[in-house]
KESESE-947274 format. One record per residue (C-alpha): y, z, x; chain; residue number from 1; residue in three letters. Coordinates in Angstrom, 2 decimals. Layout:
KESESE-947274
<<Y; Z; X>; A; NUM; ala>
...
***
This chain:
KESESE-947274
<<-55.00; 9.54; -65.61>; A; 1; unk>
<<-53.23; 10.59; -68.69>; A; 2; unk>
<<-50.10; 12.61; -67.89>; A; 3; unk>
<<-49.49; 13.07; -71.61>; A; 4; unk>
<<-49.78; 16.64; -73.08>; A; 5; unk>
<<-52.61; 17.14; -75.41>; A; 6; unk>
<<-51.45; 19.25; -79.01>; A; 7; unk>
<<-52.94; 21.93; -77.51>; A; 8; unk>
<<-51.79; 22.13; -74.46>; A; 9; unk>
<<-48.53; 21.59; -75.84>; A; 10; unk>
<<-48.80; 24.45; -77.82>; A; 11; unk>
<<-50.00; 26.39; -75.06>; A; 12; unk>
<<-46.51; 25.54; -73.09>; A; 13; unk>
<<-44.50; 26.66; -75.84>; A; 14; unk>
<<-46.50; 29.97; -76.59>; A; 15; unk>
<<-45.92; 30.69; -72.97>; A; 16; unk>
<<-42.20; 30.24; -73.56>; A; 17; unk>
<<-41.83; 31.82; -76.18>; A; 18; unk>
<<-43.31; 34.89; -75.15>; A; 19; unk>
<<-42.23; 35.42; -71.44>; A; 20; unk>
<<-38.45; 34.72; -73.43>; A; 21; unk>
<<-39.28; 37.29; -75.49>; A; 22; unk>
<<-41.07; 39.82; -72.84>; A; 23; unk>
<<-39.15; 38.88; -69.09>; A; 24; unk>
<<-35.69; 38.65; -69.34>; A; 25; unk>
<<-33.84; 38.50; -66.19>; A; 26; unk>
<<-32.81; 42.16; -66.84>; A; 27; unk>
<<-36.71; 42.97; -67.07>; A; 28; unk>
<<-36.67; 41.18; -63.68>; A; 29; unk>
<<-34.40; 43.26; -61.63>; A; 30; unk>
<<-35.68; 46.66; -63.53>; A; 31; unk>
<<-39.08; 45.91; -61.67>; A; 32; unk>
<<-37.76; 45.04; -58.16>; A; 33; unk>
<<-35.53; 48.02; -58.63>; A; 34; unk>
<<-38.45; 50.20; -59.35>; A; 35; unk>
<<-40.70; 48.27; -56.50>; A; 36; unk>
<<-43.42; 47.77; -59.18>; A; 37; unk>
<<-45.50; 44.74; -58.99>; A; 38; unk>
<<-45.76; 44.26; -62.37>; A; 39; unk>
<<-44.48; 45.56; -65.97>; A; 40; unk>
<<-47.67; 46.65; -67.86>; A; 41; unk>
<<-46.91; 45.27; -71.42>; A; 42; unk>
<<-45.68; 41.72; -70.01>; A; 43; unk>
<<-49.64; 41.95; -68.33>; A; 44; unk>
<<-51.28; 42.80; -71.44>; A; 45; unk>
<<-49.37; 40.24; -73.52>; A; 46; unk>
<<-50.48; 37.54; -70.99>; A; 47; unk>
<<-54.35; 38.41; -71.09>; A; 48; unk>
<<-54.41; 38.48; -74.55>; A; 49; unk>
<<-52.24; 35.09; -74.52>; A; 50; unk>
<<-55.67; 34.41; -72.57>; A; 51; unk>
<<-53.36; 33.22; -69.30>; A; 52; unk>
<<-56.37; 35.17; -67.35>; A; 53; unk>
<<-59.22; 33.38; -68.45>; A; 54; unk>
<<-57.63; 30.46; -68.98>; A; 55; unk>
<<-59.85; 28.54; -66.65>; A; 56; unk>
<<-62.46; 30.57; -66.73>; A; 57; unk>
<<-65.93; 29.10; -68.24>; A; 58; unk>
<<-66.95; 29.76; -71.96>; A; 59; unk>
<<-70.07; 31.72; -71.41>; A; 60; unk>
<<-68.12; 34.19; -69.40>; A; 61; unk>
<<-65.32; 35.02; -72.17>; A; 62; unk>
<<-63.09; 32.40; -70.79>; A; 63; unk>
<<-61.21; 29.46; -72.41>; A; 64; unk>
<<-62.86; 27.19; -70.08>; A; 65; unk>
<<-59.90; 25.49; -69.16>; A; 66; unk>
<<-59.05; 23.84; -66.05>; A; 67; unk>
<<-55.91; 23.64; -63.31>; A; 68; unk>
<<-53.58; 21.79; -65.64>; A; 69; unk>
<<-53.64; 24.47; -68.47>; A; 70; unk>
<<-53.12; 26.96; -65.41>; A; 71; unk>
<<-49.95; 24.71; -64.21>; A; 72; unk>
<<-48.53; 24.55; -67.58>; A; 73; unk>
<<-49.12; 28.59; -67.42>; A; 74; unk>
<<-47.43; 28.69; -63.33>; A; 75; unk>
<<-44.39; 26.40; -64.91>; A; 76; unk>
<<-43.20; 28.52; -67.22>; A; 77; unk>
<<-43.72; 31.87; -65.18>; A; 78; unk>
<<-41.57; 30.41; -62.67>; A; 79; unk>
<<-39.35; 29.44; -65.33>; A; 80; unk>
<<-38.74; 32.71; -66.35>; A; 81; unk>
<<-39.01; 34.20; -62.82>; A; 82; unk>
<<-41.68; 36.45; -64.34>; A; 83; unk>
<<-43.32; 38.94; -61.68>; A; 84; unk>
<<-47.44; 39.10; -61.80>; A; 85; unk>
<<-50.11; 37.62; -60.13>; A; 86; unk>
<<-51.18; 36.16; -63.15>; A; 87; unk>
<<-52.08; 32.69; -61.46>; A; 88; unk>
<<-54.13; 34.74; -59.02>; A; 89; unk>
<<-56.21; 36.38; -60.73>; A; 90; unk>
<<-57.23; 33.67; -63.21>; A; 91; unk>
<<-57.97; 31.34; -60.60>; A; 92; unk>
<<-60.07; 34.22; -58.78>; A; 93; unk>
<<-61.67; 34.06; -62.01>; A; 94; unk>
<<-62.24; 30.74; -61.94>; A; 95; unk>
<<-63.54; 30.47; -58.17>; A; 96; unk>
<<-66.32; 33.32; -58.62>; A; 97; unk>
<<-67.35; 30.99; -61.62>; A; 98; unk>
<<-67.55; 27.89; -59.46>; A; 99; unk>
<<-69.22; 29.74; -56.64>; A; 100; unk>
<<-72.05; 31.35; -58.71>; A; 101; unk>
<<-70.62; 34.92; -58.35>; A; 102; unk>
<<-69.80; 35.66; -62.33>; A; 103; unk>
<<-70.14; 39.15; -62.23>; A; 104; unk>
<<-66.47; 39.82; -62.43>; A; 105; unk>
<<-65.29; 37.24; -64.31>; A; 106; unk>
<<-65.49; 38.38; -68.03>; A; 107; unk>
<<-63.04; 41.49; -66.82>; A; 108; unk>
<<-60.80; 38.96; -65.08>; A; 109; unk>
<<-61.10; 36.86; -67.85>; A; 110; unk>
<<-59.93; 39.70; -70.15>; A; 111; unk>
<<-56.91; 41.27; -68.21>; A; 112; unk>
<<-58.83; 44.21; -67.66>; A; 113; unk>
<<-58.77; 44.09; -63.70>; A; 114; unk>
<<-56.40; 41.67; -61.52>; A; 115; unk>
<<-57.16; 40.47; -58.41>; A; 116; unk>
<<-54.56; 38.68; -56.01>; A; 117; unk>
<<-55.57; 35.87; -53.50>; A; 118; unk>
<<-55.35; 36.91; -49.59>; A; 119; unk>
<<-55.07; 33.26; -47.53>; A; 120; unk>
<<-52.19; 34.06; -44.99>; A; 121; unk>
<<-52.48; 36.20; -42.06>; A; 122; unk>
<<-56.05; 36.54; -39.05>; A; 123; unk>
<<-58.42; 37.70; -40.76>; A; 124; unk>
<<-61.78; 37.76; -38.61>; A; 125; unk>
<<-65.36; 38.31; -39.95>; A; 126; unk>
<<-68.13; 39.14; -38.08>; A; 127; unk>
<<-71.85; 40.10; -39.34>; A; 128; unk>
<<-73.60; 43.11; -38.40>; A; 129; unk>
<<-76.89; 43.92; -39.72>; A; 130; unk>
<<-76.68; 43.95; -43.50>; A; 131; unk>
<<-72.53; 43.97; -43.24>; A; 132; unk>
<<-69.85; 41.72; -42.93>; A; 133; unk>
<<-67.06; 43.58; -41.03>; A; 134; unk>
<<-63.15; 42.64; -41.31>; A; 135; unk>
<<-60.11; 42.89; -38.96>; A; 136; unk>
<<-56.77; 41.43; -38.94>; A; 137; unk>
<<-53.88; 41.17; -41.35>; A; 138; unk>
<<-53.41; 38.78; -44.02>; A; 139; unk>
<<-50.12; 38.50; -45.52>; A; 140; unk>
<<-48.17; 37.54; -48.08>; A; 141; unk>
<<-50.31; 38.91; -50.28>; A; 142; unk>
<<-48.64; 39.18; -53.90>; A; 143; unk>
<<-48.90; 42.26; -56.07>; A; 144; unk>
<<-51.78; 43.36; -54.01>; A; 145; unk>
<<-50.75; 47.27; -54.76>; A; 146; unk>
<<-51.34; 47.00; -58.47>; A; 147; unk>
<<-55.10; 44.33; -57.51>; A; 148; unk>
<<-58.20; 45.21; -58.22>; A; 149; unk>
<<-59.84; 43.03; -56.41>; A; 150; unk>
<<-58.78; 40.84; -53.49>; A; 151; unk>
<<-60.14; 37.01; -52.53>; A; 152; unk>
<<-59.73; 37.25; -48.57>; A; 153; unk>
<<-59.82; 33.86; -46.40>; A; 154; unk>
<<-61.68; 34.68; -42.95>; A; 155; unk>
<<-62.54; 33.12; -39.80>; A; 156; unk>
<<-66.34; 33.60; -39.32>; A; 157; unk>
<<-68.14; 34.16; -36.10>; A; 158; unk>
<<-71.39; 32.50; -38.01>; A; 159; unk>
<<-73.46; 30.24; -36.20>; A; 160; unk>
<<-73.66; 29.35; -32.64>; A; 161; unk>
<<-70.07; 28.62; -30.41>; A; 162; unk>
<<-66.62; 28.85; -31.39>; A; 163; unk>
<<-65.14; 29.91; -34.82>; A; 164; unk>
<<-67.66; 28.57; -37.15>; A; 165; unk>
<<-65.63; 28.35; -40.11>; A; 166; unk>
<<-64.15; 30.12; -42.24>; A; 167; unk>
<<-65.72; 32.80; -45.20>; A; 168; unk>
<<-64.42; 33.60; -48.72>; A; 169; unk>
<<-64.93; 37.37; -49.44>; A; 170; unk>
<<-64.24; 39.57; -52.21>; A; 171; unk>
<<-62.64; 42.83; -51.43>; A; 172; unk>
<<-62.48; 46.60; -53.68>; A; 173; unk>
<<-58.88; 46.45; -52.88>; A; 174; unk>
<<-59.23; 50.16; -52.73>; A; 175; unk>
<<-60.87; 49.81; -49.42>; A; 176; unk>
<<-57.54; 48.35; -47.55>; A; 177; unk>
<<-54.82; 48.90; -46.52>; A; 178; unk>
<<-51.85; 47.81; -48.03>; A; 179; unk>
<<-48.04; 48.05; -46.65>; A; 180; unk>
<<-45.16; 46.31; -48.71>; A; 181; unk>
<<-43.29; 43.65; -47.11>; A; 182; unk>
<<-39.93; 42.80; -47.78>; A; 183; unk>
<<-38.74; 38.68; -48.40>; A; 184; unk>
<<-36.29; 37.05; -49.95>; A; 185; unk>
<<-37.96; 36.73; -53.29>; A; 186; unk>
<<-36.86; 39.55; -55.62>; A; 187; unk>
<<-38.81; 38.25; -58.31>; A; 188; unk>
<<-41.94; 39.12; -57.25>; A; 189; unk>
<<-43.92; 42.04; -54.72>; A; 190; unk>
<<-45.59; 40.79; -51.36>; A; 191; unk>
<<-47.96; 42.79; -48.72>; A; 192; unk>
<<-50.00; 42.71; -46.23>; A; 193; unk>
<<-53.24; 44.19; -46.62>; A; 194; unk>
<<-54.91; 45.80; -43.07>; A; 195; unk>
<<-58.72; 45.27; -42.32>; A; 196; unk>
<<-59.45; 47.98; -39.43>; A; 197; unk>
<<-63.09; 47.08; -39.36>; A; 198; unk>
<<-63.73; 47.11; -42.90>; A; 199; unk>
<<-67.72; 46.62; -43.48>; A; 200; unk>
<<-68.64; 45.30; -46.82>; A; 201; unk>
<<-71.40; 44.08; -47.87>; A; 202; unk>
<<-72.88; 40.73; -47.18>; A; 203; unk>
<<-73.25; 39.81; -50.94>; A; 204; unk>
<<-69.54; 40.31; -50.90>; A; 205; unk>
<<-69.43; 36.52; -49.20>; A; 206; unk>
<<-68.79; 34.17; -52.25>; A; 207; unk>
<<-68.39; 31.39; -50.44>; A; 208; unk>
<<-69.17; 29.69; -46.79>; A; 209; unk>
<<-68.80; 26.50; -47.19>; A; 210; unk>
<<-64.86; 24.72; -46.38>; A; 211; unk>
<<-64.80; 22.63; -49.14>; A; 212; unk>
<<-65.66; 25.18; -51.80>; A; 213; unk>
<<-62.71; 27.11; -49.74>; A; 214; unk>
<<-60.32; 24.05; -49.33>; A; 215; unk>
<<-60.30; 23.64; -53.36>; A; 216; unk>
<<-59.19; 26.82; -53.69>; A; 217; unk>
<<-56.48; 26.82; -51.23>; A; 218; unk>
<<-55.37; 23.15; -52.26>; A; 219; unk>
<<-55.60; 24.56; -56.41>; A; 220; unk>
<<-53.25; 27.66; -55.08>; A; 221; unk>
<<-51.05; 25.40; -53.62>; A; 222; unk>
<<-50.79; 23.12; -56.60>; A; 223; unk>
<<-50.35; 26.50; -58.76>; A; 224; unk>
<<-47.14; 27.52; -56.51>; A; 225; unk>
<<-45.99; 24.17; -56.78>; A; 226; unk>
<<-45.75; 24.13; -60.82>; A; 227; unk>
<<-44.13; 27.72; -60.11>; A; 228; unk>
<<-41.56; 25.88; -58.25>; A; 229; unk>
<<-41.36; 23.48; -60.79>; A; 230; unk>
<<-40.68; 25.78; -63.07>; A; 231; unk>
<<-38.00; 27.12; -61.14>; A; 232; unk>
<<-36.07; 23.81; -60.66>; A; 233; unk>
<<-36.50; 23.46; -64.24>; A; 234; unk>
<<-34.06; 26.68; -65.06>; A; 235; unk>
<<-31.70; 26.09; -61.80>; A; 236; unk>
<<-30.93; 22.51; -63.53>; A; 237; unk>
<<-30.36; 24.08; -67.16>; A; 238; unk>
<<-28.30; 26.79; -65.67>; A; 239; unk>
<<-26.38; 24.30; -63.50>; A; 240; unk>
<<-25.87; 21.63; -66.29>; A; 241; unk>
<<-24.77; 24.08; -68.67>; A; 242; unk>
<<-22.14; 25.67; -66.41>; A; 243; unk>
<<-20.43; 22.56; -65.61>; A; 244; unk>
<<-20.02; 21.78; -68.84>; A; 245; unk>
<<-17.80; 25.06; -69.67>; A; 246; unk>
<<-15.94; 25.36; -66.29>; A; 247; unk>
<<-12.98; 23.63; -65.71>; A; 248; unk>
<<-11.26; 22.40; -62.43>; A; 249; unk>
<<-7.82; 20.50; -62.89>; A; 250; unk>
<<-7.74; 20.85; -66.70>; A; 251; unk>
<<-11.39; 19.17; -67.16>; A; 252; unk>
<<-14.88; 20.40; -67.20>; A; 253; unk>
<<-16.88; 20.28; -63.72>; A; 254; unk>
<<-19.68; 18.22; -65.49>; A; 255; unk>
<<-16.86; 15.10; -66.04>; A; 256; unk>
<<-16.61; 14.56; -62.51>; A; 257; unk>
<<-18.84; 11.39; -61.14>; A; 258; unk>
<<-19.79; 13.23; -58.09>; A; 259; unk>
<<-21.02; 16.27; -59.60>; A; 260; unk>
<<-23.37; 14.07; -62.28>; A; 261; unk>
<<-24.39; 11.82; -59.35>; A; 262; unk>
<<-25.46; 16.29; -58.15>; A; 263; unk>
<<-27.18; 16.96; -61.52>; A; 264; unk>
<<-29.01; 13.52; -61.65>; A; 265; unk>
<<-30.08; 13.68; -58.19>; A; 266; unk>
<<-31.42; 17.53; -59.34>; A; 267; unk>
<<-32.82; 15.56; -62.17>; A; 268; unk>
<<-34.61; 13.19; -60.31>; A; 269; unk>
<<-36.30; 15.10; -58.03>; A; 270; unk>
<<-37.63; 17.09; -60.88>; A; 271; unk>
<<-39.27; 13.88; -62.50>; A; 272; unk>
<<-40.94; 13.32; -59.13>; A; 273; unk>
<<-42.09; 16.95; -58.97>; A; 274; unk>
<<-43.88; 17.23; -62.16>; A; 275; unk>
<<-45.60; 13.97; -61.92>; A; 276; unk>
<<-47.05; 14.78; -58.18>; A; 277; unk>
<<-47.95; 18.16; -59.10>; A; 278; unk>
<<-49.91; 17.36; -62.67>; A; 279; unk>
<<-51.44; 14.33; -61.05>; A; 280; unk>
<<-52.79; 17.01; -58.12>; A; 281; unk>
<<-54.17; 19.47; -60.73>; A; 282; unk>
<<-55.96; 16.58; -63.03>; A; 283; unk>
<<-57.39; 15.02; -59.36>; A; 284; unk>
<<-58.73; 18.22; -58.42>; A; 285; unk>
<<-60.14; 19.06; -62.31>; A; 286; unk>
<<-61.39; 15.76; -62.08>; A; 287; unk>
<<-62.98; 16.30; -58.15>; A; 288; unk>
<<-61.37; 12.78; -57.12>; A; 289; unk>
<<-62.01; 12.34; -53.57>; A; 290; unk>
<<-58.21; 12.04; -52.99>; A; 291; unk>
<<-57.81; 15.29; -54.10>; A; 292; unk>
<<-57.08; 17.74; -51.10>; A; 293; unk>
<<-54.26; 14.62; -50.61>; A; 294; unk>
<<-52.69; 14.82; -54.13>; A; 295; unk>
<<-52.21; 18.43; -53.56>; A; 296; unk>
<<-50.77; 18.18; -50.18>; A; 297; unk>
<<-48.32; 15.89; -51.31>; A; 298; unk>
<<-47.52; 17.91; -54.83>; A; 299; unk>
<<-46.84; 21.20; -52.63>; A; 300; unk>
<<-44.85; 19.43; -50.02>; A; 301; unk>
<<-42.60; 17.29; -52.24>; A; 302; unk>
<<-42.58; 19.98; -54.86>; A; 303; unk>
<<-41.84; 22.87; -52.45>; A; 304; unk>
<<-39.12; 21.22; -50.50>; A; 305; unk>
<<-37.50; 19.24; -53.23>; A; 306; unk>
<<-36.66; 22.55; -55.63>; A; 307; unk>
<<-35.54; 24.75; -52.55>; A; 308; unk>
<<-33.14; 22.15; -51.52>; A; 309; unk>
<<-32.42; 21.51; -55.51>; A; 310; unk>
<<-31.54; 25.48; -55.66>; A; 311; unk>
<<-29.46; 25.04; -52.69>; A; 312; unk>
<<-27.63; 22.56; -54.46>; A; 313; unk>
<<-27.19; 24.73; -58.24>; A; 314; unk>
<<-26.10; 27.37; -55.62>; A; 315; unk>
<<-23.37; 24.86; -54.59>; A; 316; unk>
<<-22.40; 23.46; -57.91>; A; 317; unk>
<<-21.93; 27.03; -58.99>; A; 318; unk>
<<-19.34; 27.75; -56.72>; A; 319; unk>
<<-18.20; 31.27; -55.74>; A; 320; unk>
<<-20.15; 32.71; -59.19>; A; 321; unk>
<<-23.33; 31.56; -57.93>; A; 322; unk>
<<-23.11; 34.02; -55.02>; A; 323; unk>
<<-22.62; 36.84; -56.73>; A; 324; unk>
<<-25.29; 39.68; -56.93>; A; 325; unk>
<<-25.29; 39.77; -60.56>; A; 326; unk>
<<-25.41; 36.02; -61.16>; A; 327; unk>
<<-28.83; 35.35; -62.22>; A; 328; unk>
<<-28.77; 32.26; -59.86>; A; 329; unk>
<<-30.25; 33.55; -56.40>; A; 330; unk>
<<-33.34; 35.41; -58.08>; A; 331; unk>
<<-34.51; 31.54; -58.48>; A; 332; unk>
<<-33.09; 30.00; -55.12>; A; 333; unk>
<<-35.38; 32.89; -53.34>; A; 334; unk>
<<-38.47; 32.67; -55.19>; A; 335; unk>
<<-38.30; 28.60; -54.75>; A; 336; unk>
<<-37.60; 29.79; -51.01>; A; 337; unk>
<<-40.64; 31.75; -50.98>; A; 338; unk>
<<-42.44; 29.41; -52.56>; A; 339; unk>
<<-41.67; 26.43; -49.89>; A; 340; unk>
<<-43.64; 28.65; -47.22>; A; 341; unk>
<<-46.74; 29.68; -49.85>; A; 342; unk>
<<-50.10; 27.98; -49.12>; A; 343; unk>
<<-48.72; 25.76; -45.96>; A; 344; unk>
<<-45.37; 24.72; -45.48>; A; 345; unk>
<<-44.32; 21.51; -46.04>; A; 346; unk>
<<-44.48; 20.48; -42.56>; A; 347; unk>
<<-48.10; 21.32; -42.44>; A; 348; unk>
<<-48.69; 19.41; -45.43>; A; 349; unk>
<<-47.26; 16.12; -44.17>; A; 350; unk>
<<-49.21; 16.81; -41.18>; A; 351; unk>
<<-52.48; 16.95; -43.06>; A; 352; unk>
<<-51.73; 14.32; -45.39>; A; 353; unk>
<<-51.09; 11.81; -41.65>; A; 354; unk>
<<-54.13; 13.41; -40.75>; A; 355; unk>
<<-56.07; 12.04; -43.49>; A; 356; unk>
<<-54.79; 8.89; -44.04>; A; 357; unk>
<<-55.83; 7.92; -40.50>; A; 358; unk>
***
């Protein structure tokens, strides 16, 4: 695999830049968590028409026709900026119902015009009856899913004869649920539960039964919050090398002493490792490489728990500042929290990848 950048997908990093430097500040940021809105309008309609929401989406449906990398490159640089949104969400909802044979919704997806947010945490059961599929349960962690259109819920079907036969992806009016805000340590970004008290919907609502066709999406959300993460480590080391060059302790900058660059390059390090798992996860899966669902356990796992314990260390090097409320600092260090427990912790992962290397 190639891990060089193609022109255009260079150019697609540095649009991205660019314009989340120009449209999220930090100050943007806390405005919207202030406000408990899940996401600033303009910054949403600058991002569709960037084409973030169709990125992946196929051709013939008004998408880009794109694949996970492209979206990565688009997850990196929204956790760079700590940008609130469920951008990721709803273009790889887009992307799913296009890979599933359910393009109905796409094109509007593709456009910006409706969002949709992924719901994979929580119990949610499915059950059929008659023509309907009814829901109960919870699922959780649910991001922006007050300002969604649509919602992609993971359930445990009843199908078939025994036990749990498996699990069902259904799309939701998210109109139709209820939705309670939940409070976490990310201030970046707005998380819910959504409540199923036997919803019924309707059967053609199912786009997908089969756990593979539901695996890839979980492992591709996985690999998205991992470049989000990425992202994050990214600004945590910038912000951390830059302060140690300017502050001083015994007459000389922080950044001359060997144990704090022996910090930074460890920081550095773990980055290096972190980008390379998590691109080499998104081109396996692009690709369908049957050591996919592997690559992307590994990318979130490594990924995940490398930049939360990187933030804990920027925290460190920053010293009493870095503590501070109005420090910019700990709006990163939570969402790469947040982001550690997002689509499996790593735990789980290292679990799953023993599993499958037995």
């Amino acid at each position: 695999m190639d891990f060089e950048l193609t022109e255009e997908q260079a150019a697609l990093r540095e649009v991205s830049r660019g314009m989340l430097a120009a449209n999220c500040p930090p100050q943007l940021v806390r405005s919207l968590a202030s406000a408990g809105k899940d996401v600033d309008d303009k910054l949403w309609r600058r991002g569709a028409e960037l084409g973030w929401t169709g990125l992946a989406a196929p051709e013939e449906y008004d998408g880009a026709g794109q694949g996970l990398v492209e979206l990565c490159l688009v997850a990196e640089e929204l956790g760079r900026a700590a940008a609130p949104g469920a951008f990721t969400d709803s273009a790889l909802t887009a992307l799913a119902l296009a890979r599933l044979g359910k393009p109905e919704l796409v094109p509007a997806l593709a456009a910006g015009d409706v969002k949709a947010s992924l719901a994979c945490h929580g119990a949610v059961a499915a059950h059929d009856d008659a023509d309907d599929l009814v829901l109960s349960g919870r699922a959780t962690a649910v991001q922006a899913a007050a300002a969604a259109d649509w919602l992609l819920v993971t359930a445990a079907s009843d199908r078939g004869s025994g036990s749990l036969a498996g699990r069902r992806l259904v799309l939701v009016e998210r109109a139709k649920a209820a939705v309670e805000p939940r409070r976490t340590l990310d201030e970046t970004r707005r998380w819910y539960d959504v409540v199923f008290d036997g919803l019924r919907v309707p059967a053609t609502a199912v786009v997908a039964a089969d756990e593979a066709q539901i695996r890839w999406l979980i492992d591709a959300a996985a690999v998205l919050s991992a470049a989000d993460s990425l992202g994050a480590g990214e600004r945590l080391l910038g912000m951390t090398v830059d302060y140690v060059k300017v502050r001083e302790q015994f007459g000389r900058p922080l950044g001359s002493f060997q144990s704090v660059k022996h910090k930074v390059t460890d920081m550095l390090t773990t980055l290096k490792g972190a980008r390379a798992a998590t691109y080499y996860a998104a081109m396996a899966l692009d690709a369908g490489d049957a050591e996919a669902t592997m690559a992307a356990s590994a990318a979130k796992a490594f990924t995940a728990e490398g930049v939360a314990a990187l933030a804990g260390e920027a925290l460190q090097t920053h010293g009493g500042i870095g503590f501070t409320w109005e420090h910019d600092l700990h709006l990163y260090l939570r969402r790469a929290k947040v982001n550690e427990m997002l689509f499996g912790s790593p735990a789980e992962h290292y679990e799953r990848i023993a599993a499958l290397m037995e």
